[in-house]
C-alpha positions in Angstrom: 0.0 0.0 0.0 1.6 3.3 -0.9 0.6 7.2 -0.5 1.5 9.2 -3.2 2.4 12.6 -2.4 2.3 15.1 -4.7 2.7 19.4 -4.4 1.0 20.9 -7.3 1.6 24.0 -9.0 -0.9 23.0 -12.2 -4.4 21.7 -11.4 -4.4 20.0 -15.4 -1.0 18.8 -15.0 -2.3 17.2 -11.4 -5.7 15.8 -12.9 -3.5 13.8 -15.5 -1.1 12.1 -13.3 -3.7 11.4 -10.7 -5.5 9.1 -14.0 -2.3 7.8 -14.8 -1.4 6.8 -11.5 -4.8 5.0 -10.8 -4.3 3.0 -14.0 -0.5 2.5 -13.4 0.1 2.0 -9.7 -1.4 -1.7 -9.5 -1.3 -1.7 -5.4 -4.1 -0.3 -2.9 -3.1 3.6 -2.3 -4.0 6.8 -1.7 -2.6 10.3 -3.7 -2.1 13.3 -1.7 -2.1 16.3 -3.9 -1.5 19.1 -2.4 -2.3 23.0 -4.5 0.7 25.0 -4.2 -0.8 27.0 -7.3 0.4 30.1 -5.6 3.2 29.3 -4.5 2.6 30.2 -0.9 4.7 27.5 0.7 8.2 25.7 -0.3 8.0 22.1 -1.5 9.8 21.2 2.3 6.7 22.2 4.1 4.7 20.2 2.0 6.4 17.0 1.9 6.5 17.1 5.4 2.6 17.9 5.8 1.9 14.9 3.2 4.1 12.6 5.1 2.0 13.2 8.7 -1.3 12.9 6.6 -0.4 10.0 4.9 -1.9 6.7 6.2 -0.2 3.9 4.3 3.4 3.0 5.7 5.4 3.6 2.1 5.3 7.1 0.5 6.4 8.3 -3.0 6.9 11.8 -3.4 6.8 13.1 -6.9 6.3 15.6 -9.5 3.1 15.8 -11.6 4.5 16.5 -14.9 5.3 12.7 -14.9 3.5 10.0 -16.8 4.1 5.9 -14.9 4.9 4.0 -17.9 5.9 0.7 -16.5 2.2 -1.1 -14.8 2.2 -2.5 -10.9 4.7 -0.2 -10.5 3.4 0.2 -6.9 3.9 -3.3 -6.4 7.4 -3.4 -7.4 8.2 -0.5 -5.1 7.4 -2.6 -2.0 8.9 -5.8 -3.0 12.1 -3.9 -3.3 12.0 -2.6 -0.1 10.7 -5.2 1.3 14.2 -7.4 0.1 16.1 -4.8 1.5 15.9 -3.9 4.6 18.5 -1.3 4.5 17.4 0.9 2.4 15.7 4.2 3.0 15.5 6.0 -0.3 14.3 4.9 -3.8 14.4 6.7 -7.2 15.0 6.3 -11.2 18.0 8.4 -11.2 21.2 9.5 -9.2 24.5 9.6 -8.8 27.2 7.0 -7.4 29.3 10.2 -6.0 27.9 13.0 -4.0 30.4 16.0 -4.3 31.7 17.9 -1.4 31.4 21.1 -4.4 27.8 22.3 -5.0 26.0 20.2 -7.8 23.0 18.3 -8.3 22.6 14.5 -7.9 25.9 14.5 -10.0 28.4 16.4 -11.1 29.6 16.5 -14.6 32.7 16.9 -14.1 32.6 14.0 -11.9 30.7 11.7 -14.1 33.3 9.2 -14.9 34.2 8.6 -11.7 30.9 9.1 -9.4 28.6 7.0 -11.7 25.3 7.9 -13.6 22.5 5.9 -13.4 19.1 6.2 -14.6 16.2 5.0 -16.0 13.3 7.1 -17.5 12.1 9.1 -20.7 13.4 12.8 -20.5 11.2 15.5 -21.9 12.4 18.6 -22.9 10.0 21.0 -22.2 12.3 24.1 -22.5 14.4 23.8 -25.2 11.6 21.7 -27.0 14.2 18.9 -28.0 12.8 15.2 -29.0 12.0 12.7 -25.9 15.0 10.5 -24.9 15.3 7.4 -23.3 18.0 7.7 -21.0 18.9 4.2 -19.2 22.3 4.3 -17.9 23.0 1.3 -16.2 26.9 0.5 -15.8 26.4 -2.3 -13.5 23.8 -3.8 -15.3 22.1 -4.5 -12.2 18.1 -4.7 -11.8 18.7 -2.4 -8.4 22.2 0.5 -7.9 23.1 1.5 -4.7 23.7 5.0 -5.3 24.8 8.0 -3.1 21.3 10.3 -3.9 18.8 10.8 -6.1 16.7 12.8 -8.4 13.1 14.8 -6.5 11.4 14.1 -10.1 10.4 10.5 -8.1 11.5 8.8 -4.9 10.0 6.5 -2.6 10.9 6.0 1.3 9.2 4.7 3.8 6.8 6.9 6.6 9.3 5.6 9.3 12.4 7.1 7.9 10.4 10.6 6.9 9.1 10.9 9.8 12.7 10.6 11.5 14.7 12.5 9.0 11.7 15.4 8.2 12.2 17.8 4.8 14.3 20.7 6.1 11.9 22.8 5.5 13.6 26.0 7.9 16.3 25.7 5.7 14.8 25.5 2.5 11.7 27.2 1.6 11.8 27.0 -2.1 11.4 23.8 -4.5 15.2 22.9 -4.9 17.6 20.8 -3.0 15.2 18.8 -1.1 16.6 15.7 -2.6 19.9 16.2 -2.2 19.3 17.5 1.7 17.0 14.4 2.1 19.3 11.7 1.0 22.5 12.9 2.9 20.5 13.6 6.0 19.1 9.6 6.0 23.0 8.3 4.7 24.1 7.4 7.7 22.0 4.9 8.6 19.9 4.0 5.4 21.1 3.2 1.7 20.0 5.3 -1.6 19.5 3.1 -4.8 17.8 3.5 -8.3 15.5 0.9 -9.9 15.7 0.0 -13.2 12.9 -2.2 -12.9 10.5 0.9 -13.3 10.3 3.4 -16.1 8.9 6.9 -16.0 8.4 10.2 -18.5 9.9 13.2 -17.3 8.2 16.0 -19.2 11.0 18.9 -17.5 14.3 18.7 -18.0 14.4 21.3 -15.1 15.9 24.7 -14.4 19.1 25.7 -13.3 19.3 29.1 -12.7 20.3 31.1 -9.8 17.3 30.1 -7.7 18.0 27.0 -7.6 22.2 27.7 -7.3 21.2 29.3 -4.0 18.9 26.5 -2.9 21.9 23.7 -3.4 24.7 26.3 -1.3 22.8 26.0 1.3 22.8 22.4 1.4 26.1 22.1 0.5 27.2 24.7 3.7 24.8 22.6 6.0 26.5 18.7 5.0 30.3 19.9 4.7 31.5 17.5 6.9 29.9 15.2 5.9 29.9 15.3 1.9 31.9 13.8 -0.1 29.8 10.7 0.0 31.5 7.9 -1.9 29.1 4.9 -2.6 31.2 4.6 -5.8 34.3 3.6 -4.0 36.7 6.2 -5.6 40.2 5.7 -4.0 40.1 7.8 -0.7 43.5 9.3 -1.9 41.9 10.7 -5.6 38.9 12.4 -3.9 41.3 15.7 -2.6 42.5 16.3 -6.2 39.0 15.5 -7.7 37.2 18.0 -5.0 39.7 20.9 -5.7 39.7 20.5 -9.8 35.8 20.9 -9.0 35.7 23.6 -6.3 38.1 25.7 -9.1 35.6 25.0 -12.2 32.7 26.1 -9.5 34.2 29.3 -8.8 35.1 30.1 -11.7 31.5 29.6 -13.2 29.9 31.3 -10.7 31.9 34.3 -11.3 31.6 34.2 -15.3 27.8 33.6 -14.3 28.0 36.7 -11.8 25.8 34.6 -9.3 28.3 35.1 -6.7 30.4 37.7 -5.0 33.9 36.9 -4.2 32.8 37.5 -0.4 30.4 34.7 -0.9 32.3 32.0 -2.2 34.9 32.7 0.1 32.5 32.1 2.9 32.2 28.3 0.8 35.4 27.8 0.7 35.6 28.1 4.5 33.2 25.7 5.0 35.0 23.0 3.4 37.4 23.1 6.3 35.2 20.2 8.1 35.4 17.8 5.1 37.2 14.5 5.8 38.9 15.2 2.9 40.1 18.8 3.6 43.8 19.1 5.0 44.7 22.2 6.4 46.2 23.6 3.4 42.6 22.5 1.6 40.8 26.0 1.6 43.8 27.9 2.1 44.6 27.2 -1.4 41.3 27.3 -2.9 40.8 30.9 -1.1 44.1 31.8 -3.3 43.2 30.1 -6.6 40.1 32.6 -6.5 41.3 35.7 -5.2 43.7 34.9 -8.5 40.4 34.8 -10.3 38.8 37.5 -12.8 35.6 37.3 -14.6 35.9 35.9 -17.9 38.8 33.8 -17.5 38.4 30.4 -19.3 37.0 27.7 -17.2 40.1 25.1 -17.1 
């Protein structure tokens, strides 16, 4: 049995996915939408109000601009739970490698070593490009432990959301709730994606300055505790790998002019607490971008 929980922005967009869902789901469940037309409270607050309204014991939180294309996908979603006790947080995409410098799920510049993995239809709402299917599946495994996820879907169970609530203080907007969720529950639960369910993503998302702000914050709140290394790069790589980031980062941000030099020192500093971070570790990085003009090619 699973309650769907869903904040809606789009009362068409909602009526479609609540159809698809009934025809789709396969298991005895509830949907929870919740009409955040106006905005009026951040996608934090919500979750959290879902999850104490919700009656069934297994939640999925998830966008409505999605259409279920795999059927008894509901059923699927507890059996994998149910075979694996340790895990806390289910979705169709993430990232082997959560960077200790502010990204998404991944981190391009990461990619080869942190992992990809995926399985879903993108849409591409914005730039109007053709659907893909994007299955990325390096392990060719049925079920990929994986370090977080993507907030398009993601399924966890009323237990662990009711211990590890949706910083919603913190963040009061609709960005980095997934990330913040899935480092908050990664020391005592495990993240995976499924590629025994398949989904359409009709957004291919936004990543402007909003949502830059949204995932500092999270970054500045888990800097002790991020990298996290499900992808079992060697310990001694991860130093080099997190600077060579950190420098594209800062360099971005100021080409972007998202970010004063004042502000990204204050990011630096909080790298300090990494496990990763010597002494010398922000030091270093503090120089690289006081060196740092706008403009200057992103190496």
């Amino acid at each position: 049995m699973l309650s769907v929980i869903i904040c809606s922005a789009n009362a068409k967009d909602l009526s479609l996915v609540k159809k698809n869902i009934e025809r789709t789901i396969g298991v005895p469940h509830e949907i929870l939408g919740f009409d955040n037309s106006a905005a009026q409270k951040g996608i934090c607050e919500i979750y959290n109000e879902g999850t104490r309204q919700a009656k069934f014991d297994m939640l999925c939180f998830m966008h409505e601009d999605i259409e279920m294309l795999t059927d008894n996908w509901g059923k699927k979603v507890l059996d994998i739970f149910a075979n694996n006790e340790k895990l806390g947080l289910l979705g169709i995409a993430g990232g082997g490698y959560k960077s200790l410098a502010p990204a998404s799920w991944y981190n391009y510049h990461l990619q080869e070593n942190g992992g990809f993995y995926c399985n879903l239809v993108q849409g591409y709402k914005h730039t109007g490009k053709p659907d893909m299917k994007d299955c990325r599946n390096p392990g060719d495994e049925l079920l990929s432990r994986v370090a977080c996820v993507d907030g398009c879907w993601f399924c966890t169970s009323r237990k662990v959301a009711l211990k590890y609530p949706f910083d919603q203080k913190l963040l009061r907007k609709f960005h980095g709730y997934d990330l913040d969720f899935g480092i908050s529950i990664s020391g005592e639960f495990e993240a995976a994606v499924t590629f025994e369910i398949l989904l359409k993503h009709f957004s291919e998302g936004n990543f402007n300055k909003v949502w830059m702000d949204e995932i500092l914050k999270v970054h500045q709140k888990w800097a002790a505790v991020l990298p996290i290394n499900v992808a079992k790069i060697p310990e001694s790589h991860l130093k080099r790998i997190e600077r060579h980031a950190l420098e594209v980062f800062l360099q971005q941000s100021l080409n972007d002019d998202y970010y004063s030099k004042w502000e990204l020192l204050k990011l630096i500093w909080s790298t300090r607490h990494s496990r990763i971070a010597s002494l010398s570790f922000p030091y270093k990085l503090m120089v690289r971008l006081l060196k740092m003009k706008k403009g200057d090619p992103i190496t």
